[in-house]
C-alpha positions as CSV (number, residue, x, y, z in Angstrom):
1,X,131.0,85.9,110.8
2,X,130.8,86.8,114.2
3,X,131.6,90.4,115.9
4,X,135.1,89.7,117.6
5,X,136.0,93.4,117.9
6,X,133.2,96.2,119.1
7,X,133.3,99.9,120.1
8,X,131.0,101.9,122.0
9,X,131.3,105.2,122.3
10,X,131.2,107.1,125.3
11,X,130.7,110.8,127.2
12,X,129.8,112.2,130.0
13,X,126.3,111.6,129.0
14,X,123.8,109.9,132.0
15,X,123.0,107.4,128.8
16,X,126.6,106.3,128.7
17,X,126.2,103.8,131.3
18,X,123.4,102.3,129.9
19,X,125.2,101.9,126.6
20,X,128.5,100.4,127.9
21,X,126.1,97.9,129.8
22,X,124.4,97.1,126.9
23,X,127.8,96.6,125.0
24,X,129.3,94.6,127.8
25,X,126.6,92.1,127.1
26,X,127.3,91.9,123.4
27,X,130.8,91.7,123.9
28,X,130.2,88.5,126.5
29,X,127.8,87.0,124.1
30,X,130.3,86.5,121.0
31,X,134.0,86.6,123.2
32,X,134.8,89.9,121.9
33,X,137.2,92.8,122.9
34,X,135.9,95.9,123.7
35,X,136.6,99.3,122.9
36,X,135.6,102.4,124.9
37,X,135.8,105.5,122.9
38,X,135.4,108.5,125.1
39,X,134.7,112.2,123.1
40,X,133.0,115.0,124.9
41,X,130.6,116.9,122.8
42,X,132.1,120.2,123.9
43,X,132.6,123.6,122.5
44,X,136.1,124.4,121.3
45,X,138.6,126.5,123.4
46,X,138.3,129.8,121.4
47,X,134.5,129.9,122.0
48,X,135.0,130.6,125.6
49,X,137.2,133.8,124.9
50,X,134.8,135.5,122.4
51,X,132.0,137.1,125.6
52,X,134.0,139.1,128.1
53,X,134.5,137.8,131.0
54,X,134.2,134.1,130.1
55,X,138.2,133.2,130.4
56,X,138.6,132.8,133.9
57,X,135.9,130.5,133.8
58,X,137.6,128.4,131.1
59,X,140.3,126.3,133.4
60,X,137.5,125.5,136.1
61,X,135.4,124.1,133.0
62,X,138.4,122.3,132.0
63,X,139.0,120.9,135.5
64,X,135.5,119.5,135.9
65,X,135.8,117.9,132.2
66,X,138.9,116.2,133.2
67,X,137.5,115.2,136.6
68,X,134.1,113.5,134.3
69,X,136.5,111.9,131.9
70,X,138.4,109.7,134.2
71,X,135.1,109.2,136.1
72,X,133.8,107.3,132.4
73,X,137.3,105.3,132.4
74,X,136.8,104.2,136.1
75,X,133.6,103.1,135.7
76,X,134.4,101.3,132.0
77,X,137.2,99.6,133.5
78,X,135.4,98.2,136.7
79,X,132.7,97.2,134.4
80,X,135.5,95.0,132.3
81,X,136.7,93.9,135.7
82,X,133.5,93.1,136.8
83,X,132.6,91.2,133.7
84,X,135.9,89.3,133.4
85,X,136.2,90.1,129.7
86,X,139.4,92.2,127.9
87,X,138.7,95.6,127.1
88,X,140.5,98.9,125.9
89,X,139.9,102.7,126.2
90,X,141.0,105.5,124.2
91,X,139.8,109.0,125.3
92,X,139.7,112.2,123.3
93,X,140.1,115.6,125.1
94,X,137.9,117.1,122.8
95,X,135.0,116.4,120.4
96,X,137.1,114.1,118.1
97,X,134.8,113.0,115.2
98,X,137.1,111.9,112.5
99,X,139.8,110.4,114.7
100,X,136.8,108.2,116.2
101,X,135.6,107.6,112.5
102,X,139.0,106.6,111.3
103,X,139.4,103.9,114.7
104,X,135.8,102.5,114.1
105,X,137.2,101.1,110.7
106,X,139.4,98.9,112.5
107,X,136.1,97.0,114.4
108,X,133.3,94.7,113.7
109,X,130.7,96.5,115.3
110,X,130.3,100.4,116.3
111,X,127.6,100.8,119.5
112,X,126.4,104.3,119.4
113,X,123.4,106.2,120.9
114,X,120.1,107.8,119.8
115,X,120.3,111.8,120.4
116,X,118.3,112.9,122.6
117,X,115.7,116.0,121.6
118,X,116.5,118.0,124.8
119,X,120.2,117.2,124.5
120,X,122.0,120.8,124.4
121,X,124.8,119.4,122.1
122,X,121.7,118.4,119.7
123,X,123.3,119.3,116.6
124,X,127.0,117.9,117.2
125,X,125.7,114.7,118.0
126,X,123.9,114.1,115.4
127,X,126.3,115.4,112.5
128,X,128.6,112.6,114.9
129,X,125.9,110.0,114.0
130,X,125.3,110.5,110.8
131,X,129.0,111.3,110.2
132,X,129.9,107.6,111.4
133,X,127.2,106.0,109.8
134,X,127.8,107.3,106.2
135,X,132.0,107.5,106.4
136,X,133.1,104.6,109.0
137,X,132.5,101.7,106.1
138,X,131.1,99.4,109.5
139,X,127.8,98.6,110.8
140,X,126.6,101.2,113.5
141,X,124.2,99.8,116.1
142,X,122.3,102.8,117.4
143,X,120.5,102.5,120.9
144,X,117.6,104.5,121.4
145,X,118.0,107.5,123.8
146,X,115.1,106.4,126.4
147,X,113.6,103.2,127.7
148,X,115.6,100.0,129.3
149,X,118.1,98.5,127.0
150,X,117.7,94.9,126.8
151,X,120.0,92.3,125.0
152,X,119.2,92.4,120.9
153,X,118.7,89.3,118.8
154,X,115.6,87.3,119.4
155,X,112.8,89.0,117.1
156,X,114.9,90.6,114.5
157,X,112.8,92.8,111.7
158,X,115.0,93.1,108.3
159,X,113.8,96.3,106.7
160,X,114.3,95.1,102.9
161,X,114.1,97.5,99.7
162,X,116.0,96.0,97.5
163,X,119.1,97.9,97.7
164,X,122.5,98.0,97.9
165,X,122.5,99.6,101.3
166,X,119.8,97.0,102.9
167,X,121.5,93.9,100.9
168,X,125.1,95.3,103.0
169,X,123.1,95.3,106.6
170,X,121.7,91.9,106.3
171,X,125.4,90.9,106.1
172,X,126.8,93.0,108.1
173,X,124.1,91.4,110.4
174,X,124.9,87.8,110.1
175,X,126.4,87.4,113.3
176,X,123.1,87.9,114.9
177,X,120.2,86.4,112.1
178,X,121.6,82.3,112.9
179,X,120.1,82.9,116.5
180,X,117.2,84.9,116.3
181,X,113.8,83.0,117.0
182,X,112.0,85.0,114.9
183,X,113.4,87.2,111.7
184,X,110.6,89.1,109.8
185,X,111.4,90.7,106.5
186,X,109.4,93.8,105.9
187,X,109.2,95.5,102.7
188,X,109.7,99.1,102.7
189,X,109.0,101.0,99.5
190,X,105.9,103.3,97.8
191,X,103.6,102.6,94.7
192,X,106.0,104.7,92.9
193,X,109.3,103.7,93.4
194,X,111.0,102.7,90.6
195,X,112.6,99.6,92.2
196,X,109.1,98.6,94.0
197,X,109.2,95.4,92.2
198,X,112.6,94.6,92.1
199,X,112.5,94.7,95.5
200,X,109.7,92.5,96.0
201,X,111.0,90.0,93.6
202,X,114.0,89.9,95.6
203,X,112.7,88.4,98.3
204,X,112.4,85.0,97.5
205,X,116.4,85.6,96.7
206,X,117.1,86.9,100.0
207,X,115.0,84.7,102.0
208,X,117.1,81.4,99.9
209,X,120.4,83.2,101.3
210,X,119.5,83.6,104.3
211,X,117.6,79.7,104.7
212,X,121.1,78.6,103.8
213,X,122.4,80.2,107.0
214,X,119.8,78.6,108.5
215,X,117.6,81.8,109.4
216,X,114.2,80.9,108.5
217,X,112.4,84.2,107.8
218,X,108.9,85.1,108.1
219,X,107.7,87.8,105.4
220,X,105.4,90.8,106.0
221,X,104.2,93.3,102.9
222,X,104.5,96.9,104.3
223,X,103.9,100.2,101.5
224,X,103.7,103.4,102.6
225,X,101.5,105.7,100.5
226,X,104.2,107.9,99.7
227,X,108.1,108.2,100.2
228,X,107.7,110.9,102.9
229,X,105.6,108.6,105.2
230,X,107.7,105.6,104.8
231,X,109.4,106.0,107.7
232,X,106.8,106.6,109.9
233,X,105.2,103.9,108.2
234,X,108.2,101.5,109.2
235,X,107.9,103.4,112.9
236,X,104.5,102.1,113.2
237,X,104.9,98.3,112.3
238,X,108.0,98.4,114.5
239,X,106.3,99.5,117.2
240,X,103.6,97.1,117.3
241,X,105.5,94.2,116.2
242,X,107.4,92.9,119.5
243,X,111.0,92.9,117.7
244,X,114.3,94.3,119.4
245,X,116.3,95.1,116.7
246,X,115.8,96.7,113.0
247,X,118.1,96.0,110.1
248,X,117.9,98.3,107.7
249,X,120.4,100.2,105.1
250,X,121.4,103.7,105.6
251,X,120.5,106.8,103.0
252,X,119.3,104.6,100.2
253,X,118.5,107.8,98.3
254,X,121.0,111.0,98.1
255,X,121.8,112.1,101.6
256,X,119.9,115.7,100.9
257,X,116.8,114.3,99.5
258,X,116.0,112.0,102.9
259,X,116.8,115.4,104.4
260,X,114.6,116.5,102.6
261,X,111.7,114.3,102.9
262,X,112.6,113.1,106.0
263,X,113.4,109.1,105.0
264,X,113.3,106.2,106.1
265,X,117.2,106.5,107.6
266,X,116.3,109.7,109.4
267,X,112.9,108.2,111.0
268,X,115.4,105.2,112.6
269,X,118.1,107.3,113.7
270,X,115.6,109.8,115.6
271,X,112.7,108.0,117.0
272,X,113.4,104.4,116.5
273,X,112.2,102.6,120.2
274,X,114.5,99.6,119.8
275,X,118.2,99.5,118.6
276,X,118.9,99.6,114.8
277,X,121.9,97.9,113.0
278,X,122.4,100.2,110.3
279,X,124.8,99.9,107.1
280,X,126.1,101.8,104.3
């Protein structure tokens, strides 16, 4: 398998161009088109009529979000130029989740970003994320919101619990596992967990699969002393460990308990320092 269609999404964001960059390298790496999906994250129309006083304001604020949104398709098509490589863009006048949702089903690969904790649209971004991640049935590579962006692929760390969801993002990450000099498969669970060691005894199954693709995988035992530290647990090794890209599945338990408890899914989609390849 290799990623022949990718999307990054885009806005009028100063992370933008770091994340088209990053995608324009991804794309070259495997021949593939690219997709630039352009949504502001913007209040709706009627918002800006309920404070007197606001309308008049509302067609300058409409001018100067028009003037950023072909400023993003500008610079996304000189960057195609630039790179020699095919490319598309579809732009959304306003904050478009679904419709982006329902196009991301037609790629191999979705590139979003990290939010940001001082980002004023803090909570619309993140239902965005989260939204794509649980409904768009494709991989989601998530770039972390700070920090240089560097090409993913060499030192790849497989967060593995056994389930469904983590069993989905090792294949969903096959295009990348064949060429990584280093893949490290961490175990991710607590003492309690009913599938602990199910999970553990699955690695020797996984690590056969994935010798057959020739990825030779390195192993590393990793429990947390309890399900709400296991993602800061995971944080940790990550951060010490040299890799540049997590694999892990997404909301392995019930969406409101990692709320909840804070998760392993939620740790990576807020703090993660490299990019994550998530699944669903």
């Amino acid at each position: 398998m290799q990623y022949k269609t990718l999307l990054v999404y885009l806005d009028p964001s100063e992370r933008a161009q770091a994340r088209l960059d990053f995608s324009l390298t991804l794309a070259g790496r495997f021949d593939a088109h690219l997709i630039g999906l352009y949504s502001p994250f913007a209040p709706e129309a009627r918002e800006y009529f309920t404070v007197s006083g606001c309308a008049p304001y509302y067609n300058e604020y409409c001018n100067a979000r028009r003037a950023r949104q072909e400023a993003a398709e500008e610079s996304f098509r000189h960057a195609l130029r630039r790179a020699g490589m095919e490319g598309e863009w579809i732009a959304f006048d306003d904050y478009a989740e679904q419709p982006i949702i329902r196009r991301s089903r037609h790629a191999d690969l979705l590139v979003a970003g990290q939010v940001a904790p001082d980002d004023d649209a803090h909570s619309l971004r993140e239902r965005f994320l989260e939204g794509v991640v649980m409904t768009s049935g494709r991989p989601v590579l998530v770039l972390p919101y700070a920090g240089a962006l560097r090409p993913v692929g060499e030192s790849i760390v497989i967060a593995w619990d056994g389930s469904r969801e983590a069993a989905r993002a090792v294949h969903d990450a096959m295009a990348l596992l064949p060429g990584a000099k280093r893949v490290t498969m961490l175990h991710v669970g607590t003492p309690e967990s009913s599938n602990a060691a199910a999970s553990r005894a699955g690695i020797a199954e996984i690590d056969l699969m994935l010798a057959r693709h020739a990825v030779n995988v390195d192993f590393a035992q990793n429990v947390s002393d309890s399900d709400e530290t296991a993602g800061d647990a995971l944080l940790s090794w990550v951060a010490t460990s040299g890799c540049d890209l997590v694999v892990a599945g997404a909301y392995g338990h019930p969406q409101w308990r990692e709320r909840l408890l804070g998760g392993v899914t939620r740790a990576l989609l807020e703090s993660a320092s490299v990019p994550v390849l998530l699944s669903h």
